[in-house]
Wavefront OBJ file of the C-alpha trace (Angstrom):
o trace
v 65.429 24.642 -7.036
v 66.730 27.653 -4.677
v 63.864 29.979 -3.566
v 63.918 32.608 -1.509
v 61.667 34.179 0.435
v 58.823 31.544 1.474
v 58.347 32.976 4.819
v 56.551 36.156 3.160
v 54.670 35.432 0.022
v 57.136 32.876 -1.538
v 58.532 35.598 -4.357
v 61.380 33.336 -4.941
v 59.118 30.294 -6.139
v 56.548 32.541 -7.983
v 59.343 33.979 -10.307
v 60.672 30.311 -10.971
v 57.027 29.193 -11.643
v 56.435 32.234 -14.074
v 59.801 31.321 -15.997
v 58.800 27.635 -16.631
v 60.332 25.614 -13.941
v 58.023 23.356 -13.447
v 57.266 22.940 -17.129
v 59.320 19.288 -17.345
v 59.551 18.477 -13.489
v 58.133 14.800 -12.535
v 57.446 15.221 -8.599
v 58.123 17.503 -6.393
v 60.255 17.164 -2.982
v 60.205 20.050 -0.443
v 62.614 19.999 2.554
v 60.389 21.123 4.817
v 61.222 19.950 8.702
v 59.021 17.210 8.158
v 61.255 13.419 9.176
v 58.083 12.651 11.362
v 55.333 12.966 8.560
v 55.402 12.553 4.806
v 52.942 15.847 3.811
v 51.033 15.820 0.418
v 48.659 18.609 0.942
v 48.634 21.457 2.736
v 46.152 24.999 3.461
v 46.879 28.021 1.713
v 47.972 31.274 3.042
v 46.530 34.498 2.663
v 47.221 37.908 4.531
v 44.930 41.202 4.680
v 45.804 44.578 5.725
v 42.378 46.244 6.087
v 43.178 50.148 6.915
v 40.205 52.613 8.298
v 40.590 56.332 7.416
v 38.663 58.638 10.043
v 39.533 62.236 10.805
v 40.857 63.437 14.006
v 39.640 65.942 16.532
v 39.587 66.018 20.463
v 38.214 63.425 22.123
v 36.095 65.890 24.114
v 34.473 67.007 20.446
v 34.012 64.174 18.848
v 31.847 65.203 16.497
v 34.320 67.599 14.295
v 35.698 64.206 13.720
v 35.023 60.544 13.002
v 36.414 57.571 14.901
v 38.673 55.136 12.496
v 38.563 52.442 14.985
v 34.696 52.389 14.716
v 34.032 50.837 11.447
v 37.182 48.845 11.788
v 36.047 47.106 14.591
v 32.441 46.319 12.875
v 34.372 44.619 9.890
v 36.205 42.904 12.175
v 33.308 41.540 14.205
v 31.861 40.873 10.837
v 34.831 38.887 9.299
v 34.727 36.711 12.381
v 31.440 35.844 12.207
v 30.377 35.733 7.890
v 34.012 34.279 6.647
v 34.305 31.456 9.186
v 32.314 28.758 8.286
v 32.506 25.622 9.646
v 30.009 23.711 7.425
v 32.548 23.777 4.744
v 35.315 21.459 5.048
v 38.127 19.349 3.494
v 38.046 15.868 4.651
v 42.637 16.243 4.802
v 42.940 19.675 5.311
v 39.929 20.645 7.778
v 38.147 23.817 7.565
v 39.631 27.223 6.777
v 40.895 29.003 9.590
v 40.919 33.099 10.016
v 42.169 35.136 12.678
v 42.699 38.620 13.005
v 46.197 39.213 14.359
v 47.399 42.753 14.987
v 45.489 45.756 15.213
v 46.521 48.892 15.631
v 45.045 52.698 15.730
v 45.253 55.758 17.657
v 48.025 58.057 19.130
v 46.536 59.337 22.334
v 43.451 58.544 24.853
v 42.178 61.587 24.521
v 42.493 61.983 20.338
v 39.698 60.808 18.038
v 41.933 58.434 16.011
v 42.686 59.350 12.318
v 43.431 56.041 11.409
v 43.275 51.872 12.202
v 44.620 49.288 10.484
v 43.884 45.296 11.342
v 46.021 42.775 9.961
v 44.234 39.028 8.873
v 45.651 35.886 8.325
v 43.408 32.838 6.163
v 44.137 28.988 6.009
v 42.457 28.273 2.755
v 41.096 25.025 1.372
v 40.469 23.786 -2.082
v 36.467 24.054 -1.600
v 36.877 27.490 0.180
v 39.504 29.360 -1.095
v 41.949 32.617 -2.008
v 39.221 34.162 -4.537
v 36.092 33.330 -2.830
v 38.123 34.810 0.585
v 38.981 37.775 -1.334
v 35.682 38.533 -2.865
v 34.093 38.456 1.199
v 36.638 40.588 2.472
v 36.062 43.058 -0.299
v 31.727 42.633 0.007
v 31.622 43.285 3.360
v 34.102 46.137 3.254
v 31.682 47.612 0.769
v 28.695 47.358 2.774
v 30.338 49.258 5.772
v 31.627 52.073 3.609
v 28.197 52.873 2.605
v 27.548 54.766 6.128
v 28.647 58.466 6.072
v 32.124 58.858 6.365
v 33.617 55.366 6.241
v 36.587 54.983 4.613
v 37.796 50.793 4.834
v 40.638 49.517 2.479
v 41.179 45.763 1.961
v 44.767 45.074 0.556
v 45.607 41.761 -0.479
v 49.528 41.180 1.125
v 49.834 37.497 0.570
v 47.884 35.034 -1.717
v 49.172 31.650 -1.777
v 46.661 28.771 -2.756
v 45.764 25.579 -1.270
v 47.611 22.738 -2.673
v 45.526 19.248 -2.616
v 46.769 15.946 -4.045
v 45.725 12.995 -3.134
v 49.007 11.272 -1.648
v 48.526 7.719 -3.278
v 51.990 8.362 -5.544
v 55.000 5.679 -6.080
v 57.576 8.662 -4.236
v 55.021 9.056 -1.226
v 55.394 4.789 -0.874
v 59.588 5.208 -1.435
v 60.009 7.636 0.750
v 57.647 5.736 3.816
v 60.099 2.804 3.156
v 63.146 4.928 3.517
v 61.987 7.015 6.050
v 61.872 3.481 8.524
v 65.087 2.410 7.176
v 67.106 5.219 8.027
v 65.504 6.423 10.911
v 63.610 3.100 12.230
v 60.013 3.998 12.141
v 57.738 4.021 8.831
v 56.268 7.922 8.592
v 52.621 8.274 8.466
v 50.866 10.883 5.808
v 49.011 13.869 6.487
v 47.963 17.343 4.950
v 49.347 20.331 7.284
v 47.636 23.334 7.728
v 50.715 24.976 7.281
v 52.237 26.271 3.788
v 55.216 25.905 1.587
v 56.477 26.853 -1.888
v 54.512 24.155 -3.086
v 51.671 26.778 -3.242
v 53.564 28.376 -6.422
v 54.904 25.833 -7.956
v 51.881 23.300 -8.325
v 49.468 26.202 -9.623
v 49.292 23.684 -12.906
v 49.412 20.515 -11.828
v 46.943 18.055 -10.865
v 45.358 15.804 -7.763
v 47.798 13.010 -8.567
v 51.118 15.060 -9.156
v 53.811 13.495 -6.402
v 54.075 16.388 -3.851
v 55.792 15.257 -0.847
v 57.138 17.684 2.253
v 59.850 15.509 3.831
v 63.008 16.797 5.113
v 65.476 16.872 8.114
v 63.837 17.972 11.458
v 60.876 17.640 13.413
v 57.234 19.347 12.135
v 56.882 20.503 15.806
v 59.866 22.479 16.161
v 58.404 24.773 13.033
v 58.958 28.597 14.336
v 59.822 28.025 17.897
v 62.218 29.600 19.463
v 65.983 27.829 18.484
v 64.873 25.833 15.849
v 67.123 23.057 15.348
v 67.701 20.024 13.275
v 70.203 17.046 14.507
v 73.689 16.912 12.701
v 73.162 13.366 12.362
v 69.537 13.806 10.995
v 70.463 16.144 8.189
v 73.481 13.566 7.105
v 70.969 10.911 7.083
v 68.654 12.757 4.460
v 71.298 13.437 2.420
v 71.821 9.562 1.680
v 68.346 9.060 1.556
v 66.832 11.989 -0.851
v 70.075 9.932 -3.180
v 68.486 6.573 -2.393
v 64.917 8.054 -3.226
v 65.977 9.894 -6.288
v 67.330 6.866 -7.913
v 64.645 4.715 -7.026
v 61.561 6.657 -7.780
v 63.286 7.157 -11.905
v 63.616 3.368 -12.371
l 1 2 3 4 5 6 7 8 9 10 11 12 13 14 15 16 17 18 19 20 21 22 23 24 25 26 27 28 29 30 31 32 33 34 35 36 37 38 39 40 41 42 43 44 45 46 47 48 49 50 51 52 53 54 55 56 57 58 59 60 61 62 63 64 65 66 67 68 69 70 71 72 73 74 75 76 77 78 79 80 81 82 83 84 85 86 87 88 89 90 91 92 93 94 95 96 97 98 99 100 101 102 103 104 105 106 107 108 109 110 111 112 113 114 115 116 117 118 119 120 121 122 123 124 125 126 127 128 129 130 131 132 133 134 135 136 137 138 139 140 141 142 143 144 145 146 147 148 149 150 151 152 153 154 155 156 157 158 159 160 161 162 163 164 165 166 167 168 169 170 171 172 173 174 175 176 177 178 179 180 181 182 183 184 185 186 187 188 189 190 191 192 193 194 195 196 197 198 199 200 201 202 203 204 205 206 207 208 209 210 211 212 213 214 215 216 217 218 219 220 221 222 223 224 225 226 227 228 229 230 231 232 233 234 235 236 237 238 239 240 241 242 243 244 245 246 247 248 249 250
Protein backbone atom coordinates (compact mmCIF):
# COMPACT_ATOMS: atom_id res chain seq x y z
CA UNK A 1 0.00 0.00 0.00
CA UNK A 2 0.67 3.78 -1.26
CA UNK A 3 -0.31 6.40 1.40
CA UNK A 4 0.02 9.72 1.34
CA UNK A 5 0.26 12.14 3.67
CA UNK A 6 1.83 10.55 7.00
CA UNK A 7 3.71 13.58 7.88
CA UNK A 8 0.27 15.39 8.86
CA UNK A 9 -2.36 13.12 10.21
CA UNK A 10 -1.73 10.08 7.89
CA UNK A 11 -5.14 10.81 5.62
CA UNK A 12 -3.77 8.53 3.07
CA UNK A 13 -3.69 5.37 5.49
CA UNK A 14 -6.98 6.32 7.32
CA UNK A 15 -8.98 6.21 3.97
CA UNK A 16 -7.30 2.73 3.08
CA UNK A 17 -8.12 1.51 6.66
CA UNK A 18 -11.84 2.76 6.35
CA UNK A 19 -12.15 0.88 2.85
CA UNK A 20 -10.98 -2.54 4.24
CA UNK A 21 -7.36 -2.81 3.54
CA UNK A 22 -6.31 -4.39 6.20
CA UNK A 23 -9.29 -6.72 6.31
CA UNK A 24 -7.08 -9.95 4.80
CA UNK A 25 -3.44 -8.55 5.41
CA UNK A 26 -1.07 -11.09 7.49
CA UNK A 27 1.78 -8.59 8.83
CA UNK A 28 2.55 -5.49 8.25
CA UNK A 29 6.02 -3.98 6.86
CA UNK A 30 6.59 -0.18 6.96
CA UNK A 31 9.63 1.35 5.18
CA UNK A 32 10.38 3.57 7.60
CA UNK A 33 14.37 4.67 7.68
CA UNK A 34 14.85 2.12 10.11
CA UNK A 35 18.18 -0.56 8.68
CA UNK A 36 19.64 0.04 12.27
CA UNK A 37 16.53 -1.15 14.38
CA UNK A 38 13.69 -3.53 13.68
CA UNK A 39 10.57 -1.25 15.41
CA UNK A 40 7.36 -3.07 16.65
CA UNK A 41 5.78 -0.39 18.65
CA UNK A 42 5.75 2.98 18.59
CA UNK A 43 3.92 6.40 20.63
CA UNK A 44 1.08 7.98 19.16
CA UNK A 45 0.72 11.41 17.88
CA UNK A 46 -1.61 13.94 18.75
CA UNK A 47 -1.70 17.80 17.93
CA UNK A 48 -3.83 20.70 19.71
CA UNK A 49 -4.54 24.09 18.57
CA UNK A 50 -5.91 25.76 21.72
CA UNK A 51 -7.08 29.47 20.54
CA UNK A 52 -7.93 32.35 23.33
CA UNK A 53 -10.51 34.99 22.26
CA UNK A 54 -10.01 38.39 24.28
CA UNK A 55 -11.06 41.81 23.06
CA UNK A 56 -8.76 44.53 22.19
CA UNK A 57 -8.28 48.02 23.48
CA UNK A 58 -5.11 50.22 24.25
CA UNK A 59 -2.71 48.97 26.26
CA UNK A 60 -2.86 52.16 28.34
CA UNK A 61 -6.83 51.15 29.07
CA UNK A 62 -6.77 47.91 29.63
CA UNK A 63 -9.74 47.55 31.16
CA UNK A 64 -12.22 48.32 28.00
CA UNK A 65 -10.60 45.13 27.04
CA UNK A 66 -9.43 41.68 28.09
CA UNK A 67 -5.99 40.18 27.52
CA UNK A 68 -6.17 36.78 25.23
CA UNK A 69 -2.74 35.87 26.19
CA UNK A 70 -3.84 35.76 29.90
CA UNK A 71 -5.86 32.70 30.17
CA UNK A 72 -3.81 31.14 27.46
CA UNK A 73 -0.87 31.22 29.33
CA UNK A 74 -2.70 29.71 32.63
CA UNK A 75 -3.81 26.62 30.45
CA UNK A 76 -0.61 26.38 29.33
CA UNK A 77 1.09 26.39 32.72
CA UNK A 78 -1.67 24.04 33.60
CA UNK A 79 -1.19 21.47 30.71
CA UNK A 80 2.44 21.32 31.70
CA UNK A 81 1.99 20.57 34.99
CA UNK A 82 -1.74 18.16 35.24
CA UNK A 83 -1.15 16.18 31.68
CA UNK A 84 2.47 15.18 32.28
CA UNK A 85 2.68 12.47 34.43
CA UNK A 86 5.48 10.56 34.95
CA UNK A 87 4.07 7.81 37.24
CA UNK A 88 2.43 6.36 34.27
CA UNK A 89 4.54 4.52 31.97
CA UNK A 90 5.02 1.84 29.25
CA UNK A 91 7.77 -0.46 30.05
CA UNK A 92 8.77 -0.16 25.56
CA UNK A 93 7.47 3.00 24.86
CA UNK A 94 8.28 5.21 28.11
CA UNK A 95 6.03 7.80 29.34
CA UNK A 96 3.95 10.20 27.26
CA UNK A 97 5.62 13.20 26.30
CA UNK A 98 3.84 16.87 25.76
CA UNK A 99 5.25 19.99 24.75
CA UNK A 100 3.82 23.09 23.79
CA UNK A 101 5.44 24.25 20.56
CA UNK A 102 4.38 27.53 18.99
CA UNK A 103 2.56 30.22 20.46
CA UNK A 104 1.50 33.06 19.08
CA UNK A 105 -0.75 36.35 19.99
CA UNK A 106 -0.72 39.96 19.70
CA UNK A 107 -0.07 42.63 16.95
CA UNK A 108 1.54 45.47 18.80
CA UNK A 109 3.30 46.23 22.38
CA UNK A 110 1.14 48.64 23.12
CA UNK A 111 -2.42 46.70 21.98
CA UNK A 112 -4.35 44.52 24.44
CA UNK A 113 -4.25 41.38 22.24
CA UNK A 114 -7.58 40.14 20.69
CA UNK A 115 -6.42 36.85 20.27
CA UNK A 116 -3.63 33.78 21.17
CA UNK A 117 -3.37 30.65 19.92
CA UNK A 118 -0.75 27.77 21.37
CA UNK A 119 -0.07 24.86 19.40
CA UNK A 120 0.58 21.16 21.47
CA UNK A 121 2.10 18.19 20.45
CA UNK A 122 1.40 14.51 22.67
CA UNK A 123 3.45 11.17 22.49
CA UNK A 124 0.77 8.85 23.62
CA UNK A 125 1.01 5.40 25.16
CA UNK A 126 -1.32 2.50 25.30
CA UNK A 127 -2.00 3.07 29.25
CA UNK A 128 -2.24 6.91 28.68
CA UNK A 129 -3.65 7.74 25.62
CA UNK A 130 -5.53 9.93 22.61
CA UNK A 131 -9.05 9.92 24.57
CA UNK A 132 -7.94 10.21 28.05
CA UNK A 133 -5.44 13.26 26.49
CA UNK A 134 -8.36 14.69 24.87
CA UNK A 135 -10.79 14.57 27.69
CA UNK A 136 -7.78 16.74 30.00
CA UNK A 137 -7.26 19.17 27.45
CA UNK A 138 -10.96 19.76 27.14
CA UNK A 139 -11.50 19.66 31.47
CA UNK A 140 -9.11 22.02 32.10
CA UNK A 141 -10.11 24.31 29.26
CA UNK A 142 -13.48 24.26 30.94
CA UNK A 143 -12.41 25.19 34.25
CA UNK A 144 -10.55 28.38 32.94
CA UNK A 145 -13.50 29.54 30.88
CA UNK A 146 -15.54 29.75 33.91
CA UNK A 147 -13.79 33.26 34.92
CA UNK A 148 -15.51 36.31 33.31
CA UNK A 149 -14.67 36.73 29.93
CA UNK A 150 -12.60 33.69 28.95
CA UNK A 151 -13.04 32.43 25.82
CA UNK A 152 -10.38 29.00 25.29
CA UNK A 153 -10.99 26.59 22.28
CA UNK A 154 -9.32 23.14 22.20
CA UNK A 155 -9.28 21.73 18.55
CA UNK A 156 -8.20 18.36 18.02
CA UNK A 157 -5.66 18.66 14.58
CA UNK A 158 -4.12 15.26 14.72
CA UNK A 159 -5.17 11.99 16.54
CA UNK A 160 -3.15 9.09 15.77
CA UNK A 161 -3.03 6.19 18.44
CA UNK A 162 -0.35 4.33 20.05
CA UNK A 163 0.41 1.15 18.40
CA UNK A 164 1.79 -1.71 20.94
CA UNK A 165 2.64 -5.29 19.95
CA UNK A 166 4.68 -7.25 21.56
CA UNK A 167 7.57 -7.97 18.89
CA UNK A 168 7.98 -11.82 19.57
CA UNK A 169 6.59 -12.58 15.69
CA UNK A 170 8.26 -15.19 13.05
CA UNK A 171 8.81 -11.74 10.46
CA UNK A 172 10.48 -9.73 13.44
CA UNK A 173 13.08 -13.13 13.76
CA UNK A 174 13.38 -13.17 9.51
CA UNK A 175 14.00 -9.96 9.16
CA UNK A 176 16.96 -9.84 12.30
CA UNK A 177 18.52 -12.72 10.21
CA UNK A 178 18.42 -10.80 7.01
CA UNK A 179 19.14 -7.65 8.31
CA UNK A 180 22.99 -9.28 9.39
CA UNK A 181 23.19 -10.98 6.17
CA UNK A 182 22.89 -8.20 3.96
CA UNK A 183 24.25 -5.59 5.87
CA UNK A 184 26.63 -7.63 8.44
CA UNK A 185 25.25 -6.85 11.79
CA UNK A 186 21.99 -8.57 13.38
CA UNK A 187 19.41 -5.39 14.21
CA UNK A 188 18.27 -5.08 17.68
CA UNK A 189 14.32 -4.29 18.52
CA UNK A 190 12.88 -1.38 20.02
CA UNK A 191 9.56 0.73 20.25
CA UNK A 192 10.24 4.48 18.90
CA UNK A 193 8.63 7.28 20.22
CA UNK A 194 8.13 8.35 16.90
CA UNK A 195 4.94 7.51 14.59
CA UNK A 196 4.03 5.95 11.34
CA UNK A 197 0.98 4.84 9.34
CA UNK A 198 0.94 1.96 11.41
CA UNK A 199 -1.22 4.15 13.77
CA UNK A 200 -4.22 3.73 11.11
CA UNK A 201 -3.83 0.73 9.89
CA UNK A 202 -3.52 -1.53 13.12
CA UNK A 203 -6.66 0.25 14.81
CA UNK A 204 -8.08 -3.64 14.74
CA UNK A 205 -5.51 -5.72 15.28
CA UNK A 206 -4.02 -7.21 18.21
CA UNK A 207 -0.67 -7.39 20.65
CA UNK A 208 0.70 -10.23 18.53
CA UNK A 209 -0.07 -8.89 14.90
CA UNK A 210 3.63 -8.77 13.02
CA UNK A 211 4.27 -4.97 12.82
CA UNK A 212 7.73 -4.33 11.87
CA UNK A 213 9.32 -0.64 10.78
CA UNK A 214 12.38 -1.67 8.75
CA UNK A 215 13.50 0.04 5.73
CA UNK A 216 16.49 1.67 3.88
CA UNK A 217 18.28 4.45 5.93
CA UNK A 218 19.36 5.29 9.22
CA UNK A 219 16.57 6.11 12.28
CA UNK A 220 18.90 9.08 13.13
CA UNK A 221 18.85 10.86 10.01
CA UNK A 222 14.75 11.13 10.52
CA UNK A 223 13.95 15.04 9.68
CA UNK A 224 17.37 16.47 9.58
CA UNK A 225 18.39 18.59 7.31
CA UNK A 226 19.39 16.49 3.73
CA UNK A 227 18.01 13.41 4.60
CA UNK A 228 19.58 10.75 2.72
CA UNK A 229 19.60 7.07 2.22
CA UNK A 230 22.75 5.18 0.44
CA UNK A 231 22.15 4.02 -3.26
CA UNK A 232 23.61 0.86 -2.30
CA UNK A 233 21.41 0.57 0.90
CA UNK A 234 18.10 1.00 -0.85
CA UNK A 235 19.26 -1.82 -3.61
CA UNK A 236 20.05 -4.01 -0.79
CA UNK A 237 16.39 -3.83 0.71
CA UNK A 238 14.98 -4.42 -2.34
CA UNK A 239 16.52 -8.09 -2.43
CA UNK A 240 15.87 -8.50 1.00
CA UNK A 241 12.01 -7.31 1.60
CA UNK A 242 11.93 -10.37 -1.68
CA UNK A 243 13.96 -12.74 0.49
CA UNK A 244 11.67 -11.87 3.59
CA UNK A 245 8.45 -12.00 1.73
CA UNK A 246 9.01 -15.45 0.55
CA UNK A 247 10.24 -16.72 3.64
CA UNK A 248 7.88 -15.43 6.21
CA UNK A 249 4.64 -17.29 3.70
CA UNK A 250 6.32 -20.73 3.84
Amino acid sequence: MATTGEEVGGAGSKKLYEEGYMDDVDALIVAEPSQDVIVYSHKGSLNFKVTSKGQEAHSAMPHLGYNAIDPLAEFITRVNSEVRDPSRSNETLGELIMNCTIVQGGQQVNSIPEVAAAEFNVRTIPEYDTEEVIAKFNEIAEEINKQKDAKIHVEVTMALPSVFTDGKSELVEIAQDLGEKYFGEKPGTIGSPGVTDGSNFLRSKGDEFPLMMFGPGLTKMAHKIDEYVHKDVYLKFIDLYKEMILAFNQ
